[in-house]
N, C-alpha and C positions, 0 to 999 in steps of 0.2 A: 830287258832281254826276253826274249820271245821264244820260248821250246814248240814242237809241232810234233804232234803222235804222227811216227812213222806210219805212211799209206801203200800202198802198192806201187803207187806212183812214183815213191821216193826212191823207191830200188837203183833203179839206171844212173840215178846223181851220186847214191852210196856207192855203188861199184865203181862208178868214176873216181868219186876221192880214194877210196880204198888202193885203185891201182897208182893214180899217182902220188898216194902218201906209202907205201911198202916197198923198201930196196932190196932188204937183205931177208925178206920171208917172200914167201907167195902169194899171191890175192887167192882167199878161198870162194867158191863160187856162190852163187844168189843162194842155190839149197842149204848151203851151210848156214849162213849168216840168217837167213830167215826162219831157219830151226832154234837158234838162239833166239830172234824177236818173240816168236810165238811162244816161245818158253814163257815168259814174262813181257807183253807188250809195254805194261806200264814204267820199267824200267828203262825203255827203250825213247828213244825222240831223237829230233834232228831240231838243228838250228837254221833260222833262216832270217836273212837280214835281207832282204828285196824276195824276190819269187825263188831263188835257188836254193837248194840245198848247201850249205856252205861249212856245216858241221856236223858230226850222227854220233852218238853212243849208244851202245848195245850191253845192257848190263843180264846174267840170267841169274836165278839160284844153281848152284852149287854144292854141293853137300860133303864134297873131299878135299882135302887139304893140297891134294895133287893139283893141278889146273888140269882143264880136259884135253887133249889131246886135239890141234887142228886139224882142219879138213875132214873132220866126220861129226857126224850128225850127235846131237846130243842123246845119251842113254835117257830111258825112265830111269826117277829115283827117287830116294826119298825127300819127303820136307829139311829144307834145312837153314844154318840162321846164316848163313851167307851168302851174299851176291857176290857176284865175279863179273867184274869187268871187263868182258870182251875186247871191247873196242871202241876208242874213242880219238878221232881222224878231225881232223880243223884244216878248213883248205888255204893255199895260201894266199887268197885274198883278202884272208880274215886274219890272218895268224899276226901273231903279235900283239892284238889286240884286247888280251886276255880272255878269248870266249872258251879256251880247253878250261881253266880253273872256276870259271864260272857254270860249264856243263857239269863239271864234277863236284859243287856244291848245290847244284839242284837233284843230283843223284845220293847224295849224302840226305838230304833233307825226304828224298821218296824212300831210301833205305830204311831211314827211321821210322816212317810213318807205317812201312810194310813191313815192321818187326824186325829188319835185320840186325845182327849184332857185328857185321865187319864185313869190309867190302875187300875184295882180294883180285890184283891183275898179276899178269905181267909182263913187266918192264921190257921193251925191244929196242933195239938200235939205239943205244946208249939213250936213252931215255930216262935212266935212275934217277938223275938230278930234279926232273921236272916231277918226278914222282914225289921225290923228295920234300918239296917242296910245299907239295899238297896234304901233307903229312902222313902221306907213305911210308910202312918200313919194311926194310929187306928180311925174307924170313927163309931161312936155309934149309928150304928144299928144292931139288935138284925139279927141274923139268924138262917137259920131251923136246927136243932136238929139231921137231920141226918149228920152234919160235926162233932159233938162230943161237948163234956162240954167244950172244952178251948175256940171255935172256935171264932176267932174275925176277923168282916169287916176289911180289909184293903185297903188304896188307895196311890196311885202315880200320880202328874201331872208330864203329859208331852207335 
């Protein structure tokens, strides 16, 4: 399997999956999401299986236990030992085919390598299960409202 450093280029294909993978949130715009990349480039890639864009994870550090708040731009802050998974979209050309668990054990393997101690998303549109699975755990704190009524903390040590 093949990861690719997200380029400028790759923007227009990530907003495309983006809109057609979010029903019950809102797509945040190119500033958002590319304030997250730059955060952290090296946590970031996209998957490509011919010339398209077909998968993207956005992972940044983090430093609060809260998840940050959508649709704005990330604060300065301090160094800290977690990454947070943004977002990680598998188009449906590809799905199925195991490439979400496969992007999120090459994100486990760069979290280690760049210090981190646990990686933290979370969960939308009934999404727990697959989280689950990855070996996700639910952690009871409450978050902001613009990720939807399911939306539950989730964390990974690594």
């Amino acid at each position: 399997m093949t990861y690719y450093a997200i380029e400028d280029a790759s923007w227009p294909e990530i907003l495309t999956l983006q809109n057609q993978a979010y029903h019950d949130v809102a797509p945040e715009t190119v500033d958002i999401l590319k304030s997250k990349w730059m955060r952290s480039p090296k946590s970031c890639f996209v998957f490509k299986q011919h010339r398209a864009v077909d998968a993207y994870l956005l992972a940044h550090p983090w430093h609060d236990e809260k998840p940050p708040s959508l649709f704005t731009l990330l604060p300065e802050q301090p160094a800290s030992s977690s990454l947070f998974l943004h977002d990680l979209v598998v188009s449906q050309a590809v799905s199925g085919q195991g490439i979400g668990a496969l992007m999120i054990r090459r994100l486990v393997e760069l979290a280690t390598q760049m210090g981190y101690c646990r990686i933290r998303l979370v969960a939308v549109q009934n999404s727990v299960g697959f989280w689950l699975k990855l070996g996700f755990v639910p952690k009871p704190i409450k978050v902001c409202k613009s990720y939807g009524e399911d939306a539950q903390l989730m964390e990974m040590k690594v």
